[in-house]
C-alpha positions in Angstrom: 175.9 -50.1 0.4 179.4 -49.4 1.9 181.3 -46.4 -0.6 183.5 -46.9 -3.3 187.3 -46.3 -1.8 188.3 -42.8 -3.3 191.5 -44.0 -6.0 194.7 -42.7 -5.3 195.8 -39.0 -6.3 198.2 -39.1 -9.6 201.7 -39.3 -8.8 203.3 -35.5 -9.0 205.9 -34.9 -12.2 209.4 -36.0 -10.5 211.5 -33.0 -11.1 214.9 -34.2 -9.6 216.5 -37.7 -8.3 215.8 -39.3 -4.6 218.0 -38.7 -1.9 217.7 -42.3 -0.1 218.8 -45.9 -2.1 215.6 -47.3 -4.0 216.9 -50.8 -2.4 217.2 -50.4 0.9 215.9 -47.1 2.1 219.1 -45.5 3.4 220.7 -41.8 2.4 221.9 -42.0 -0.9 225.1 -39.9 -0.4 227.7 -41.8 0.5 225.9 -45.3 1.0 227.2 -48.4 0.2 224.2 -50.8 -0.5 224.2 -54.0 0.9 220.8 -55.0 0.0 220.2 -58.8 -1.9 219.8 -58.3 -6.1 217.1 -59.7 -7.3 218.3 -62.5 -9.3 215.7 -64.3 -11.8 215.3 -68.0 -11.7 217.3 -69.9 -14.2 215.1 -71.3 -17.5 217.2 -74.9 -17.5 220.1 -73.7 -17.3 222.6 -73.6 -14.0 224.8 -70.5 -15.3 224.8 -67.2 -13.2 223.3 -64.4 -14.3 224.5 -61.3 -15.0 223.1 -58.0 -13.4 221.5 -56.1 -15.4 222.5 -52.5 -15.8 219.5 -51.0 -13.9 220.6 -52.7 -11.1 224.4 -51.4 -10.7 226.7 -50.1 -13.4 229.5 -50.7 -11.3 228.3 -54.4 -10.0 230.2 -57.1 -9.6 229.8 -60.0 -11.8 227.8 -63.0 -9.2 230.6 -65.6 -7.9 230.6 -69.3 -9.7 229.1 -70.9 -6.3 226.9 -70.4 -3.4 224.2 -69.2 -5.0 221.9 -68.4 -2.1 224.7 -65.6 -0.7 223.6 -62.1 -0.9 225.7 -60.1 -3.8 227.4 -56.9 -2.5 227.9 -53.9 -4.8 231.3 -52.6 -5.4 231.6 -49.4 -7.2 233.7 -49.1 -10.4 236.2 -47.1 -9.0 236.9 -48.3 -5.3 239.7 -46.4 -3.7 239.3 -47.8 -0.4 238.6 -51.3 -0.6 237.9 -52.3 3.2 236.3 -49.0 4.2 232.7 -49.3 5.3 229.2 -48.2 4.6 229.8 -46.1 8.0 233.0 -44.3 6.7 231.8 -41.8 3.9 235.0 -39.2 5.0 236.9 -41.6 2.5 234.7 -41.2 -0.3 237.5 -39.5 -3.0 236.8 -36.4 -4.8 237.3 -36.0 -8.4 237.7 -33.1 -10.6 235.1 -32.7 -12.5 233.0 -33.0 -9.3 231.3 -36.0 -9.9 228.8 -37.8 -7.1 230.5 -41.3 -6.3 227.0 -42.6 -5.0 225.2 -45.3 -6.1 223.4 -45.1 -9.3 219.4 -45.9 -9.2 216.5 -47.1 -11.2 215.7 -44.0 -13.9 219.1 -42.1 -12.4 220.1 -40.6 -15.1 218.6 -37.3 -13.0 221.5 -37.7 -10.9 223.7 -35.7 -13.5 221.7 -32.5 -13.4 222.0 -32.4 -9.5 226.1 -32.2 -10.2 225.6 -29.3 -12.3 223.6 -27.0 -9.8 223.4 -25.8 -6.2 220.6 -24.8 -3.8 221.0 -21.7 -2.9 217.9 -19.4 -0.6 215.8 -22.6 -1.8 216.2 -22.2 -5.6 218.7 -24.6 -8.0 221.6 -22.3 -9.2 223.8 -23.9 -12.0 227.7 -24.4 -10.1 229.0 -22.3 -13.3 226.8 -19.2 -11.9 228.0 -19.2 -8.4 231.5 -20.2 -9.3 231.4 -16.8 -11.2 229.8 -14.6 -8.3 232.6 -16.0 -6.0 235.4 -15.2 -8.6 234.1 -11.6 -7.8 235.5 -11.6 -3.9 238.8 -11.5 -2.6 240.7 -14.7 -1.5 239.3 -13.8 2.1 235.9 -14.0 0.8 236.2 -17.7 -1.2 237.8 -18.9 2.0 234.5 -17.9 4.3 232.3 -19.6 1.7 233.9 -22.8 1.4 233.1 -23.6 4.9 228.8 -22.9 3.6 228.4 -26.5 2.1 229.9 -29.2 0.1 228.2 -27.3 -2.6 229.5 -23.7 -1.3 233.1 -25.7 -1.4 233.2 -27.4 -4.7 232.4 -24.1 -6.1 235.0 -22.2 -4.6 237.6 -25.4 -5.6 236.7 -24.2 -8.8 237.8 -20.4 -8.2 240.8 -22.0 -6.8 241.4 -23.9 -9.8 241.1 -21.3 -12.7 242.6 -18.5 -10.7 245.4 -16.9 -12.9 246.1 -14.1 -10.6 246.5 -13.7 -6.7 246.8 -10.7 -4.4 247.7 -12.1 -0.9 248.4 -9.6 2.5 250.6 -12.5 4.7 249.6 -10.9 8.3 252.3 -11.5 11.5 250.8 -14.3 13.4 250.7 -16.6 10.3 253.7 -18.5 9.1 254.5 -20.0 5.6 252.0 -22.7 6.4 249.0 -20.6 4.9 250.5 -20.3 1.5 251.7 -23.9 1.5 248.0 -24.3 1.8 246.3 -22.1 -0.3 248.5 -21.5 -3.2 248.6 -26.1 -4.3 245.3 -25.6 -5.0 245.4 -22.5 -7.5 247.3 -24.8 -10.3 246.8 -22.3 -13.2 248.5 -19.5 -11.2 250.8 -17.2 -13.3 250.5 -13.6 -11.6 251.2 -13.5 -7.4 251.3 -9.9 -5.5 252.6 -11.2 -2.0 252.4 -8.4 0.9 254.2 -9.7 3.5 253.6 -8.1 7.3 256.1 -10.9 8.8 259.5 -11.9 8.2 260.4 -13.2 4.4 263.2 -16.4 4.2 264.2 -19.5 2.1 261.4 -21.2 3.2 259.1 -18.4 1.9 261.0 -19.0 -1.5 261.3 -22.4 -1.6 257.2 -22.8 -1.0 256.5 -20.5 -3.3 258.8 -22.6 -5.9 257.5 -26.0 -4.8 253.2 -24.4 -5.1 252.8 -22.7 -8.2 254.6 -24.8 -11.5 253.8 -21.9 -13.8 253.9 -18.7 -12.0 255.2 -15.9 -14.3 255.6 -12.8 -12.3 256.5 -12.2 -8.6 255.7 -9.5 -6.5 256.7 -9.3 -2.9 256.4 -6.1 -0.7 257.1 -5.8 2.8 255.7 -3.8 5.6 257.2 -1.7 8.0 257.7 -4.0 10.5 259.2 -6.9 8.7 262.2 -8.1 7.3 263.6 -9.6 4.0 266.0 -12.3 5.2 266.6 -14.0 1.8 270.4 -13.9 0.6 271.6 -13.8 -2.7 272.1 -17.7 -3.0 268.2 -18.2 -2.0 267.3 -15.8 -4.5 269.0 -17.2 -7.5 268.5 -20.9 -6.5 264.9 -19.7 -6.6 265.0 -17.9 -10.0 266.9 -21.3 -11.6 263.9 -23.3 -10.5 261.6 -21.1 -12.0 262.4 -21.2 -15.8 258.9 -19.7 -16.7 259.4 -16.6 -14.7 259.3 -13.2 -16.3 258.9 -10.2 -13.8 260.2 -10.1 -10.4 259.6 -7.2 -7.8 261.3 -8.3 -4.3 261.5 -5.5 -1.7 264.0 -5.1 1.6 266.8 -7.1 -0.2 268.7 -5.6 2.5 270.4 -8.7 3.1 271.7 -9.6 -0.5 275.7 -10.1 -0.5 275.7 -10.6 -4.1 273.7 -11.4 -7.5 274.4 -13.9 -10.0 271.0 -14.0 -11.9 271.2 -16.6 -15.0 267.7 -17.0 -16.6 266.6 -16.7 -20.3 263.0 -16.1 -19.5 263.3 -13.0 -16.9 262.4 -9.9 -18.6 262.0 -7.3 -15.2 263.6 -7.5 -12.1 263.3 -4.7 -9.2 265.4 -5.1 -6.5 265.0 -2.5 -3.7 266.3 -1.2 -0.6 269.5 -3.2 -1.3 272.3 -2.3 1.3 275.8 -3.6 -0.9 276.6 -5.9 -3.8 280.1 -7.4 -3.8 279.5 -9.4 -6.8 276.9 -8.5 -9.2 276.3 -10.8 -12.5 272.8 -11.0 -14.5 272.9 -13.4 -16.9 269.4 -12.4 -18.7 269.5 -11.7 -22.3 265.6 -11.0 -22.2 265.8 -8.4 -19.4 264.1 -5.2 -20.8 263.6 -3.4 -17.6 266.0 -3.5 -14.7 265.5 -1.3 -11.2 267.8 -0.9 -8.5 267.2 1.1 -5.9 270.2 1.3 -2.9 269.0 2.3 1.0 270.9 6.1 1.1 272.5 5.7 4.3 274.1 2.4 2.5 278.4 3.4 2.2 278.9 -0.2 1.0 281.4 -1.2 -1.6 278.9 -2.1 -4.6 280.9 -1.6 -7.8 278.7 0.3 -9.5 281.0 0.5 -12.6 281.3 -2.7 -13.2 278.0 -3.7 -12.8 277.2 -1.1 -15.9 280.1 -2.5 -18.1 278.6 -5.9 -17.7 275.1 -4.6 -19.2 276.0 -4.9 -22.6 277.3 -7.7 -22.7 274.7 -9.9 -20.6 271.7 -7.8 -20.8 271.5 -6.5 -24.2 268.1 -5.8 -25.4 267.5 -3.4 -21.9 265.6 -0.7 -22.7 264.7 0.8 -19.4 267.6 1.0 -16.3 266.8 2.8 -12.9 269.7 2.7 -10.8 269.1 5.0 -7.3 272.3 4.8 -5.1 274.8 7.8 -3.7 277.9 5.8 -5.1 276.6 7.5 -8.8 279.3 9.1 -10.6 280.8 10.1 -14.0 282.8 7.0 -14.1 279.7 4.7 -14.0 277.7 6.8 -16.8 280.9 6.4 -18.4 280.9 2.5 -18.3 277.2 2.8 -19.4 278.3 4.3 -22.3 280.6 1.1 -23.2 277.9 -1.1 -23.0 276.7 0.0 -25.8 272.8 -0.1 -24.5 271.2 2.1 -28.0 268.0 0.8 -27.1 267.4 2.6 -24.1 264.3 4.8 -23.9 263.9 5.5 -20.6 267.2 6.2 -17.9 267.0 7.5 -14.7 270.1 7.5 -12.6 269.0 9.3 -9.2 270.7 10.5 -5.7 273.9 10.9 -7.8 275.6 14.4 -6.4 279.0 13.1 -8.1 277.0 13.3 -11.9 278.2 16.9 -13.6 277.2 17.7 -17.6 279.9 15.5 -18.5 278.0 12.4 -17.6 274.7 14.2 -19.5 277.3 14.8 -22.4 278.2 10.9 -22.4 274.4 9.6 -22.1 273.9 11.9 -25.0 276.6 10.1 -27.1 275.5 6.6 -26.0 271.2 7.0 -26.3 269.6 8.0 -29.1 265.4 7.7 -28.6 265.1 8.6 -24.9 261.7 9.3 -24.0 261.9 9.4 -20.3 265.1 11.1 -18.0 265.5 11.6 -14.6 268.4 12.7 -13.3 267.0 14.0 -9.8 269.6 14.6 -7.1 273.0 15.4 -9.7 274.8 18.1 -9.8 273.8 19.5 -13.5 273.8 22.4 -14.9 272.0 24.3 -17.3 274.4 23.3 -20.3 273.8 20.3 -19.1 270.0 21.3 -19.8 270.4 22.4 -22.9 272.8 19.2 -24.3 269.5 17.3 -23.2 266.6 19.7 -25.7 269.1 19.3 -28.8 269.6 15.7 -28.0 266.3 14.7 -27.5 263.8 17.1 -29.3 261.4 14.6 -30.8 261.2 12.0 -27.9 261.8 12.9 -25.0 258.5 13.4 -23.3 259.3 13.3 -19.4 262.1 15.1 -17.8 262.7 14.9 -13.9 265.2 17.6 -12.6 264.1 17.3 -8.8 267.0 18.2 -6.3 269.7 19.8 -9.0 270.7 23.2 -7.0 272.6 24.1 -10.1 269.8 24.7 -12.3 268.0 27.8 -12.7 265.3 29.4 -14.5 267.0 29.5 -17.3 267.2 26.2 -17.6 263.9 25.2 -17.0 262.7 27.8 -19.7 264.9 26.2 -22.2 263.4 23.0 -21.4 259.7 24.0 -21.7 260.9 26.1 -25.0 263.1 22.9 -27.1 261.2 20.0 -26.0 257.6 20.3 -27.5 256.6 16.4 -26.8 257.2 17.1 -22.8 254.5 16.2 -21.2 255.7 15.7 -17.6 258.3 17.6 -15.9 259.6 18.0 -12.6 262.0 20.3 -10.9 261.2 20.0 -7.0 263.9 21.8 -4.6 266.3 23.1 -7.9 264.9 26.3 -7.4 265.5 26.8 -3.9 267.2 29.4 -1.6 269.3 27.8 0.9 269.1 23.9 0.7 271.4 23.9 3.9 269.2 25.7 5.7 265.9 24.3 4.9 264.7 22.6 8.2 262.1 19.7 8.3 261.4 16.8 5.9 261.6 17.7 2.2 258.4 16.7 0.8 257.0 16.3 -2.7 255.7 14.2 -5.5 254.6 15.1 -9.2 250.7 14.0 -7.6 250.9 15.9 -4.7 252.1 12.6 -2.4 254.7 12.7 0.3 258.2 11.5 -0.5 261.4 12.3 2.1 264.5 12.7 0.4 268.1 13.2 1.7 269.6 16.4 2.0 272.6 17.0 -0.5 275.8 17.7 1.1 276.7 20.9 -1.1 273.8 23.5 -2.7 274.3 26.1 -4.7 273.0 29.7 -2.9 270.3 31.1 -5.5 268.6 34.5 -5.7 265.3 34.9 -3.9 263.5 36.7 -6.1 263.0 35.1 -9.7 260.6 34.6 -12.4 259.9 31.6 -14.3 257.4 31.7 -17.2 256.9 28.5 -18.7 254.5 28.2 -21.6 254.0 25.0 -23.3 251.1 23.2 -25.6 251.5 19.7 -24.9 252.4 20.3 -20.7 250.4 18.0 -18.3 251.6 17.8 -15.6 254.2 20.2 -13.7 255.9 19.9 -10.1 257.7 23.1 -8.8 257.1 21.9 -4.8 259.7 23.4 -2.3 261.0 26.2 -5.4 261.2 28.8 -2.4 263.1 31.3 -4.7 260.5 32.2 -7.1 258.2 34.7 -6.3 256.4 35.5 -10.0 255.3 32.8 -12.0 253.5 32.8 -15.1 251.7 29.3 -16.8 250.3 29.3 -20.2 249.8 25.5 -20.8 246.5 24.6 -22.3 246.7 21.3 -21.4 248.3 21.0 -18.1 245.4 19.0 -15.5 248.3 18.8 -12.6 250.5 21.5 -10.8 252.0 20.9 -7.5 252.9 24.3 -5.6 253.9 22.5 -2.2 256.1 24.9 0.0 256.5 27.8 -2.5 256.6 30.1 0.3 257.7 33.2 -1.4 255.5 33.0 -3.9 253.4 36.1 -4.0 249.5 35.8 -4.5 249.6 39.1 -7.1 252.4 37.8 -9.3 250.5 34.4 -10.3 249.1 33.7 -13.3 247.4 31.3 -14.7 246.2 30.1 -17.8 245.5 26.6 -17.7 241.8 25.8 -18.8 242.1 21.8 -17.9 243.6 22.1 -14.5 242.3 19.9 -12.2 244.9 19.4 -9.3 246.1 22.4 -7.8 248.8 20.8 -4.7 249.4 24.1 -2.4 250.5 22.5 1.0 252.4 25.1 3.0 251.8 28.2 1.1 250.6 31.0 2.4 246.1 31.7 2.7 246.5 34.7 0.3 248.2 32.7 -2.7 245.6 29.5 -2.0 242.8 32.1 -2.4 244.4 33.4 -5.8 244.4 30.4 -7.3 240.7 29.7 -6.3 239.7 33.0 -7.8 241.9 32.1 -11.4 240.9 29.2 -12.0 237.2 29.6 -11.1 237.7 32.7 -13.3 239.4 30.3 -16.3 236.7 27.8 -16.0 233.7 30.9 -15.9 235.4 32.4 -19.2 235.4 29.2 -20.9 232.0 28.7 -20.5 231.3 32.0 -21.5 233.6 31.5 -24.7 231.7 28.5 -25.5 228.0 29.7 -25.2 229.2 33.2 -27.1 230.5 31.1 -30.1 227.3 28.8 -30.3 225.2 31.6 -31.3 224.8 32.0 -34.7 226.3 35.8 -36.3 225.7 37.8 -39.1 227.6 40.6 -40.8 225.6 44.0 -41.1 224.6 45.7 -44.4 228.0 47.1 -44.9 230.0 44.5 -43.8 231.6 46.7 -41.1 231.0 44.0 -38.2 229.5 40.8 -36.9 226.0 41.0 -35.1 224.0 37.9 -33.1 220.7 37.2 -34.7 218.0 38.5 -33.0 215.9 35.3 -32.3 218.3 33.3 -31.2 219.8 35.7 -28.5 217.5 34.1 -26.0 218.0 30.7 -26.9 217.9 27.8 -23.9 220.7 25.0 -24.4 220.1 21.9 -26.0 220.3 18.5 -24.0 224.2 17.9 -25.3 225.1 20.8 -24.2 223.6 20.5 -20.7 225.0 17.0 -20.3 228.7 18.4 -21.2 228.2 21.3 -18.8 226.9 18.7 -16.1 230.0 16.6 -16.7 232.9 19.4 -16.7 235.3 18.3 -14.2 235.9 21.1 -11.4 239.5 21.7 -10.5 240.4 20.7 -6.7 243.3 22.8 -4.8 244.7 20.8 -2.2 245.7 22.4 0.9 247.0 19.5 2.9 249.4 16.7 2.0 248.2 13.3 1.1 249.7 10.3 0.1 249.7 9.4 -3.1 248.4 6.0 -4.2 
């Protein structure tokens, strides 16, 4: 008797949808079926059926005749009426990412294949690895868009909801890159352009034409390139963009003239500008406003008119740096007309023509400054002291670098009638010979390397002075290239920065230092024997606070007569508790730095 055939094994659980056409066979992905519909027979009457909706959503109703002819399947959205089954390139791709294929028998699967990715093997949703590729650079979203379709719908979506760009335009590539990259980024409100080849009106007109709704602008340029945008690009730009509030544009070497007219721009930085013959700024939002002029620049900007016109079309800016050799009394002067009260932070640098009158003027004119720097004028220390009764309850950071006319005096009166100060910075003031100093002059308030210009006329100071400065609130303090002192005593408790850079005459035994939260110590160019005594103080500082802190942890008691303060006996040997092993582990260590880095 011949054996029973074994039955078939149950059909395994279908977990996601087919991949080939349940009609015809054929890949599902971009297939156009042209298989016959099964049509049923007619029961007496002659009219055409309709398909039903497992067959094709997006069918086409049969024709009135010919009944025999196959049926072809249109979809419901045909964008390209005579492309064939063979041509799936032309297949258009929606937003939402969508499949365009052809629906099947029990498809409704189909929709949780558009909402995750195989990735290693395993189904990741798109919203997962759309957020792991937010996390790379716009180098990195470009390399995995090339993976698969899946890789590239994802990174479409970074694309999409990216609301801030960082972008380093290299030499051999030309505007065509961000005329590429920066259409598909259409919620794009923040751009940070550094550009290492030359900048034009095309640059400016692509970045107008790409991103609708971009908000703030930031262009930087390398060494070896060049800003070629005039003044009419640059304000046919900014009248194009009526959503823009913060501008940065570096190398405006080339700008003739400025007339700005825009109710939305709130910051605008302009650098390395060579001369302005016509300078109007139409902004009555502008808070901040920074020009910076190249110092070898003898151009014929009008510098006094250009701060007369402040007040009148700028008039809610609170914070003005102008840096340009043309400063002078007159244009602090015509600052003063404009009438700018709500200024709070003014720094008018470079300016060897500004005296104490022009301090005497700002005085009159600001009333809540909180930062001044008025590096490179020719101040003195009345000028000094108009500043602490002026200022006594705001101002909190004072920059004196390059003012030969200021002395220790000064700088002690500072320290004494300001007691918000919390940054301060008097970098080649206290020098012996600024004519004779050879070399780059180098310094920063962090230590960082900044060249500045040599002033024409210094006043000869003594070699050997003192300064004692002694302060509670005091962070950070910048004394680099003060060659005349040779003692210097700091008491600031909470002072964490102190640049020292070229104080050659400093000697090693008249240091002091009391500054328990120091944690820069910038020495470049002083001699071994001073680095070596500021090691030993402020490993010393940091030994006796410990010490302090331990010896006022134990517990005391007063003797019988109450003549002094004992430690209890059992607790003299007592091992530190977890908290205050942790905050011993987690004291930071103060770094002196011997060589000159750049500051970031």
């Amino acid at each position: 008797m011949a054996s029973q055939p074994k039955p078939p094994p149950p059909p395994r659980p279908k977990t996601r949808g087919n991949y080939n056409c349940g009609r015809c066979g054929q890949p599902k992905k971009g297939h156009v079926c042209v298989a016959p519909v099964p049509v049923a027979a007619p029961s007496g009457g002659g009219g055409a059926p309709s398909p039903s909706p497992s067959t094709s959503s997006g069918a086409a109703s049969a024709s009135g005749g010919g009944g025999g002819e196959p049926h072809r399947l249109r979809r419901a959205l045909s964008f390209d009426e005579a492309g064939t089954p063979s041509s799936p390139e032309k297949k258009p791709k929606v937003e939402g990412d969508v499949e365009m294929g052809e629906p099947e028998e029990g498809g409704g699967e189909d929709d949780d294949d558009d909402a995750v990715m195989e990735v290693g093997g395993r189904p990741v949703p798109r919203e997962v690895m759309a957020e792991v590729l937010r996390r790379l650079g716009p180098r990195g979203v470009m390399a995995a868009a090339g993976v698969s379709r899946g890789w590239r719908d994802c990174a479409g979506r970074v694309w999409r909801a990216a609301d801030e760009l960082r972008l380093r335009v290299l030499a051999g590539s030309g505007a065509g890159i961000l005329a590429a990259l920066l259409p598909r980024c259409a919620a794009l409100s923040c751009l940070h352009l550094r550009m290492e080849r030359d900048v034009d009106a095309t640059t400016l007109a692509c970045l107008a034409s790409s991103c609708p709704s971009l908000k703030t602008l930031e262009i930087t340029m390398a060494a070896n390139a060049t800003n070629r945008m005039t003044g009419e690009d640059l304000n046919h730009f900014v009248s194009e963009k009526p959503s823009l509030s913060v501008l940065k544009i570096g190398g405006c070497s080339n700008l003739d003239f400025i007339n700005l007219c825009s109710s939305s721009l709130s910051v605008l930085w302009l650098s390395d500008l060579c001369s302005l013959s016509k300078s109007v700024m139409n902004c009555p939002n502008m808070s901040e406003l920074s020009l910076c002029f190249e110092q070898q620049s003898n151009g014929c900007t009008d510098l006094v008119s250009l701060m007369d016109a402040m007040g009148r079309t700028c008039p809610n800016l609170n914070k003005m740096h102008i840096s340009s050799n043309q400063l002078s009394n007159e244009a602090v002067f015509a600052l003063e007309s404009a009438n700018l009260r709500g200024l709070c932070m003014l720094s008018l640098i470079l300016g060897s023509k500004i005296t104490d009158a022009a301090v005497a003027s700002i005085v009159r004119s600001c009333t809540s400054l909180e930062l001044l720097d008025l590096s490179g004028s020719s101040i003195s220390d009345n000028g000094v002291g108009m500043i602490c009764k002026a200022f006594p309850q705001t101002l909190s950071r004072l920059l004196l670098a390059l003012c030969p006319n200021v002395t220790t005096r000064g700088i002690q009166l500072a320290t004494a009638q300001l007691p918000l100060l919390q940054l301060m910075d008097c970098g080649m003031s206290l020098c012996t010979n600024l004519n004779n100093e050879k070399g780059p002059m180098f310094g920063d308030i962090n230590g960082g390397i900044r060249i500045i210009r040599k002033l024409c006329a210094a006043k000869k100071q003594p070699i050997h002075q003192k300064l004692i400065i002694k302060h509670s609130n005091l962070k950070k303090l910048s004394l680099w290239g003060c060659s005349a002192i040779d003692a210097l005593y700091v008491n600031c408790p909470e002072l964490n920065d102190l640049n020292l850079n070229s104080c050659t005459n400093l000697h090693p035994e008249r240091l002091l230092l009391q500054c328990p939260n120091l944690k820069n110590v910038h020495a470049a160019g002083c001699q071994d024997m001073l680095i070596g005594a500021i090691r030993n103080q402020v490993n010393v500082n940091q030994v006796l606070n410990e010490f302090d802190a331990a010896e006022s942890s134990l517990p005391c008691k007063r003797i019988a007569d109450g003549s002094k303060r004992v430690q209890l006996p059992q607790f003299q040997h007592q091992e530190p508790s977890e908290d205050d092993k942790l905050f011993g582990s987690s004291r930071t260590q103060c770094t002196v730095h011997r060589n000159i880095t750049r500051a970031t």
